[in-house]
C-alpha positions in Angstrom: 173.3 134.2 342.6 170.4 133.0 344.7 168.2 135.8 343.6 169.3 136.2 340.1 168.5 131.8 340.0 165.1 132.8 341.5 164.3 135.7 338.7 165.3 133.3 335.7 163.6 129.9 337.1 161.0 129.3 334.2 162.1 132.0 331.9 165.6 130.4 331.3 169.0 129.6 332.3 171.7 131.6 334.7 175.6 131.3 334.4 178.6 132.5 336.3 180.8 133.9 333.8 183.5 135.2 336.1 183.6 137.1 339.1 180.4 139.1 339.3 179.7 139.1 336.1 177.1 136.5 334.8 175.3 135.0 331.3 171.7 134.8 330.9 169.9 132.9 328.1 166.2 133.7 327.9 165.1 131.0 324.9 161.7 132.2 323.2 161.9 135.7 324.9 161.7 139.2 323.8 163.9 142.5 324.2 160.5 143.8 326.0 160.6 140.4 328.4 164.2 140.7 329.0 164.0 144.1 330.3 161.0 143.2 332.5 162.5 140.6 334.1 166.3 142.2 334.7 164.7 145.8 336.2 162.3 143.0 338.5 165.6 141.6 339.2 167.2 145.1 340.0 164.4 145.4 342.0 164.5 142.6 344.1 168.7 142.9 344.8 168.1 146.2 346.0 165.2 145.0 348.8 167.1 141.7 349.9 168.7 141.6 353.0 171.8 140.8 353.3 172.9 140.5 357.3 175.4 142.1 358.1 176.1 143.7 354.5 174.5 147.2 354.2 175.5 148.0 350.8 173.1 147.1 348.2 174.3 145.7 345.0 173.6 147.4 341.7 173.4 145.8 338.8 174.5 146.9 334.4 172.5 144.9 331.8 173.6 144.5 328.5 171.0 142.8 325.8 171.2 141.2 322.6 168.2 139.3 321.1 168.9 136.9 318.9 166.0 135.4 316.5 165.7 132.1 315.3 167.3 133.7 311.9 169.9 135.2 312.9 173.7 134.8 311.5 175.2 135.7 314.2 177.6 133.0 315.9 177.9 132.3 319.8 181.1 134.9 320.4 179.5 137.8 318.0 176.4 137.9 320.6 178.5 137.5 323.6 180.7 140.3 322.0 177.4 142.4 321.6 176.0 141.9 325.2 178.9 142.9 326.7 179.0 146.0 324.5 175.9 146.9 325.8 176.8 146.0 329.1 179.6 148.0 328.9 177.2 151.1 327.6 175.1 150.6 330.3 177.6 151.0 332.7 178.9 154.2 331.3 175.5 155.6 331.9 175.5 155.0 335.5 174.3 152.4 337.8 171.1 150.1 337.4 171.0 150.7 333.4 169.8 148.0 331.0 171.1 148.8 327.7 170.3 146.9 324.6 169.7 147.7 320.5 167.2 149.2 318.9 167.1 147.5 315.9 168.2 143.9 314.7 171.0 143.0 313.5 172.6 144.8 316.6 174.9 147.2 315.3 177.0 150.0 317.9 175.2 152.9 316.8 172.3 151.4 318.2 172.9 150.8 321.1 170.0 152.9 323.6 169.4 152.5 327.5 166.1 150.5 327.7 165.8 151.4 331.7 167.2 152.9 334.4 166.4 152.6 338.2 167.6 155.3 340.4 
């Protein structure tokens, strides 16, 4: 959480949303932005040292923008980032996954990057 609170300071806000699995609103930011800062993020848990702990963690990004227009209510784009989440995950470890158009709809649903 310390590195993930570090990654977000000044971009947004970081919650816990059960076990390892965590919420991050990025107000005023892009898909583009997003995926910037979570494969930085990647990055960064992948380099930390952790003591004793030599297994580094991985992380499975799933994005949903939401504009200022948008219809969508506060479940329907938690719903879609963790379908993409989900997505990402199926495609291996250290995906982001988001949608390539807006409104986010399954089918297009694409990995925006991937860190071996």
């Amino acid at each position: 959480m310390r590195v993930l609170e570090s990654a977000v300071f000044g971009h947004g806000h970081a919650y816990r949303f059960g076990g390892d699995e965590y919420v991050v609103l990025l107000p005023n930011r892009g898909r583009d932005e997003a995926v910037d800062l979570f494969a930085r993020l990647g990055e960064e848990l992948g380099t930390t040292d952790y003591g004793e702990i030599k297994r580094r963690p991985t992380i499975s990004v799933g994005i949903c923008v939401v504009s200022h227009t948008s219809a969508l209510t506060d479940r329907q784009v938690e719903s879609f980032a963790a379908l993409a989440k989900s997505f990402a995950k199926e495609h291996g470890r250290n995906r982001i996954a988001g949608y390539s158009e807006s409104p986010p709809r399954k089918e297009a649903l694409v990995i925006l990057h991937s860190r071996e």
